[in-house]
C-alpha positions in Angstrom: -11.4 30.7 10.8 -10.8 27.4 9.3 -7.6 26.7 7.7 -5.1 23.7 7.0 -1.4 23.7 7.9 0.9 23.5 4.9 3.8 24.3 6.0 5.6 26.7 8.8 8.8 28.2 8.9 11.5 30.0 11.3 11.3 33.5 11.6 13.2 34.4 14.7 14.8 32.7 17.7 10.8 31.8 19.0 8.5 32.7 16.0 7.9 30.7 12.8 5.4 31.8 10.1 2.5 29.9 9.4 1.0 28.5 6.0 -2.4 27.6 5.6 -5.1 27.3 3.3 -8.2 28.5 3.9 -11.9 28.4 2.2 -12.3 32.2 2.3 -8.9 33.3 1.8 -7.3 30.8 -0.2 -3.4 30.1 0.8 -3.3 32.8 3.9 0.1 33.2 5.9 0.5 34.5 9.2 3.3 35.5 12.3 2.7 33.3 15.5 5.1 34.7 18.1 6.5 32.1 20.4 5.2 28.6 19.0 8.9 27.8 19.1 9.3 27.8 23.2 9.1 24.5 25.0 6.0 26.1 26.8 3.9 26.6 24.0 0.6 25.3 24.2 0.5 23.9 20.5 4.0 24.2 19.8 3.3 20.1 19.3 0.5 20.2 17.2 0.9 22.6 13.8 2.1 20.2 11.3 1.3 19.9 7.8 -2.0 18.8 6.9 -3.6 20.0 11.0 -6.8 21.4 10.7 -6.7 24.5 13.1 -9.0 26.8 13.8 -7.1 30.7 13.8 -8.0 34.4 14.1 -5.3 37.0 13.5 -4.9 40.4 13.1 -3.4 43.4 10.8 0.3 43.5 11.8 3.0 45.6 9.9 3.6 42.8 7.3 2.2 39.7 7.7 -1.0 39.3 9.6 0.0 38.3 13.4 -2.0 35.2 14.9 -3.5 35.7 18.3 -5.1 32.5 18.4 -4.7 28.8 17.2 -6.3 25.6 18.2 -5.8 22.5 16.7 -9.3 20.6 15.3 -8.1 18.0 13.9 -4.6 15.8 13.4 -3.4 13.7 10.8 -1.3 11.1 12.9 -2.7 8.1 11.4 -0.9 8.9 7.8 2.3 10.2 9.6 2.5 7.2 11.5 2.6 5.3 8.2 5.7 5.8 5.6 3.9 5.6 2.5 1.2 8.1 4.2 3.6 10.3 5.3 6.1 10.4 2.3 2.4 11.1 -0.3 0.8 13.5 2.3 3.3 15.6 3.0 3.7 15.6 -1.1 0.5 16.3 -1.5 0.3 19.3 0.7 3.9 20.6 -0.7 2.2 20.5 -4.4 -0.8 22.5 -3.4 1.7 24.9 -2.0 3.6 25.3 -5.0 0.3 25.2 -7.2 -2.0 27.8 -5.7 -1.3 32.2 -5.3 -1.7 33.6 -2.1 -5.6 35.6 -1.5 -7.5 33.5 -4.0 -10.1 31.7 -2.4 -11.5 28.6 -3.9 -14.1 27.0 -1.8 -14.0 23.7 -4.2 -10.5 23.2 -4.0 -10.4 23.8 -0.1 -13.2 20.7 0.3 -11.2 18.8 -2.7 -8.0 19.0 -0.2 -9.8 18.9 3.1 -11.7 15.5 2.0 -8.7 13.6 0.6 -6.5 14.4 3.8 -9.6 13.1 5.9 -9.7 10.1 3.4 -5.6 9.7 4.1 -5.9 9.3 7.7 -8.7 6.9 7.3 -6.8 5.0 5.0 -2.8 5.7 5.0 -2.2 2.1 3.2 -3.7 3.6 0.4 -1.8 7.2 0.0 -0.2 6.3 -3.2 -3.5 6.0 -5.0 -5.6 8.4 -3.0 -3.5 10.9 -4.1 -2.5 10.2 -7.8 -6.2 10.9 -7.4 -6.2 14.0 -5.9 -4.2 15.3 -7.9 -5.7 14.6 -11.1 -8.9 16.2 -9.4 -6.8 19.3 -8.1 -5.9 19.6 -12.0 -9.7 19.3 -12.3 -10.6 22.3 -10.3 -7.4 24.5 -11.8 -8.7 24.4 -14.7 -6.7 21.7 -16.7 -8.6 18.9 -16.9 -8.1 16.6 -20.0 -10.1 15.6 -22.7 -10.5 12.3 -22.3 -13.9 11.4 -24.3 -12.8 11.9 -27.2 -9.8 12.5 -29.9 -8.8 16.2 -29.5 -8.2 17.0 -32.8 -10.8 15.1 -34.5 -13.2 14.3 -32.2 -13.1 11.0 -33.3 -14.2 8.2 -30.2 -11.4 6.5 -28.7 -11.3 3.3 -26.6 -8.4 0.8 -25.8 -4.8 2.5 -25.8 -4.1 6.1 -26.9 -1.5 8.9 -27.1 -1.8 11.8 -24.5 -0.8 15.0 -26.1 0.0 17.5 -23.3 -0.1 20.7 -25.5 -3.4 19.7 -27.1 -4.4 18.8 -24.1 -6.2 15.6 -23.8 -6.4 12.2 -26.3 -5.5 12.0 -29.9 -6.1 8.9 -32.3 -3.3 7.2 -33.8 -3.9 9.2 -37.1 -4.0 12.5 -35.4 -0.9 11.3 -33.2 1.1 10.2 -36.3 0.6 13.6 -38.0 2.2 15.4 -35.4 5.8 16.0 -35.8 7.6 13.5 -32.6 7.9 15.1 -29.6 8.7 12.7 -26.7 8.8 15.8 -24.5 4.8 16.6 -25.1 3.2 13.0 -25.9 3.3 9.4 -23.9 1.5 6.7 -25.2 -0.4 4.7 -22.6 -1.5 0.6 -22.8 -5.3 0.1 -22.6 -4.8 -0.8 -18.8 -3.3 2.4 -18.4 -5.8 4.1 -20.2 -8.6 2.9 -18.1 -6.6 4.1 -14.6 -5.6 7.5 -16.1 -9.0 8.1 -17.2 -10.9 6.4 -13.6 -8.3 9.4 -11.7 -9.8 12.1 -13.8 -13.3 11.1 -13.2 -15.8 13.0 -10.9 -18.0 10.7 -9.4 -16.5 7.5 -9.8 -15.3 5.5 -6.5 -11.7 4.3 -5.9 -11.1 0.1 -5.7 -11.4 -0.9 -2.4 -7.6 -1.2 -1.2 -6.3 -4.2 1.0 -5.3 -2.9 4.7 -1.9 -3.3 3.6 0.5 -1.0 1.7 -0.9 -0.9 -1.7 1.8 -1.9 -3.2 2.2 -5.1 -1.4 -1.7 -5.7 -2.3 -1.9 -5.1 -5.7 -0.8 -7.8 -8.5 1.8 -6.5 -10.7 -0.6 -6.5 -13.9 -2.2 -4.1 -12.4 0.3 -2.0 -10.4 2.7 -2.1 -14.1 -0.3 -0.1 -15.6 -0.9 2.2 -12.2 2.7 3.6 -12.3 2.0 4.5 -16.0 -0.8 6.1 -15.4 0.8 8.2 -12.6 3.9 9.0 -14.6 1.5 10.2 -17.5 -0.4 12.6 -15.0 3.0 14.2 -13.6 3.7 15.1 -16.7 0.9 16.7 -17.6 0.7 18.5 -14.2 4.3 19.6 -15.2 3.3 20.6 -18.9 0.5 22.4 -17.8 1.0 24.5 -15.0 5.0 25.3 -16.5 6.0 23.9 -12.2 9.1 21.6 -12.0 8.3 19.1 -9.5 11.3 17.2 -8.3 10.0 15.7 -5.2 7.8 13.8 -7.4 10.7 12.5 -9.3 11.9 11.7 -5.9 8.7 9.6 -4.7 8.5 8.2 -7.5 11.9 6.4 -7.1 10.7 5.2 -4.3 7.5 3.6 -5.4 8.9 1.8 -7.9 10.9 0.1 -5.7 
């Protein structure tokens, strides 16, 4: 069976239990006795984000793996900071995010696709995965409206107000009706608007990134509105779901720097 590392933990002097994700099991965990030895064949190899291929069997609580090979490793992005520090968030979110046994074959390609993309491109993890996860919010079920006012179904175009409890865009009218809340509402610029809305969207293609951190890249015009936009879908993932996320908090930091 297919499944990708997200995380692995001590369980004993020589075993560790191992996290993956899975297209017919959904998040799947499993014993694998003796990865921690200095012998071990792929003691090495079973980091986050590893594609492996597994088999295990019924053991007397978790499943016991007799099996693992690594298919494919993500050094590119680990060899990079900025790939690193948004992968290994990335993964850690989808963790926290998905129950153990439910399979969801779109979410496993969703995942499977943007850590390929990662290694590819590791210069670009910021972006790639502000992206991935407004399409992971996509396939849980919380996707925004975005084409219209939520309330009145009124059009909307340049700058707007999110509402996270309504769930999508409302007018300024709408907006000004509601009694203020900072805590469910953020108001983004039109330049914002046009990034927040270009994460959520289902077909459309990313902006070629330089082969440089994006960050150094990217003008400030457009990075000022970027950050806004990825503040804005944090919050909403956070809203949503009822998850605190303070690694975010912590990356984010980072990014702004």
């Amino acid at each position: 069976m297919l499944g990708i590392i997200l995380s692995r933990r001590d369980c004993s002097e020589f075993d560790q239990v191992i996290s993956v994700y899975t297209k017919e099991h959904g998040k799947y965990g499993f014993l694998l006795r003796g990865v921690k030895k200095m012998a071990a064949k792929n003691a090495a190899h079973l980091e986050p984000g590893t594609f492996i291929e597994f088999e295990s069997v019924s053991g007397k609580g978790l499943p016991i793996g007799t099996s693992v090979e690594p298919q494919f490793l993500p050094e590119a992005w680990y060899r990079s900071l900025e790939g690193a520090l948004y992968g290994s968030f990335g993964i850690r979110l989808l963790e926290r995010l998905v129950e153990s046994g439910e399979s969801d074959p779109k979410l496993f390609n969703l995942f499977a696709n943007w850590l390929i993309t990662l290694a590819k491109k590791p210069f670009c993890a910021q972006v790639l995965t502000v992206r991935f996860i407004a399409q992971l919010l996509i396939v849980l079920g919380f996707e925004p409206v975005l084409d219209a006012c939520v309330a009145c179904e009124q059009t909307l175009s340049g700058a707007f107000i999110l509402s996270f409890g309504h769930g999508g865009l409302l007018c300024n009218n709408c907006a000004r009706a509601l009694p203020p809340n900072a805590a469910t509402t953020t108001a983004l610029s039109a330049e914002a608007a046009v990034i927040f809305k270009k994460m959520f969207a289902r077909s459309a293609s990313l902006p070629e990134m330089p082969r440089q951190s994006w960050q150094a890249g990217l003008p400030a015009k457009v990075r000022a509105p970027f950050l806004a936009a990825e503040q804005a879908i944090h919050r909403y993932l956070v809203y949503q779901t009822g998850r605190s996320l303070p690694f975010w908090g912590q990356l984010a930091k980072l990014s702004a720097v």
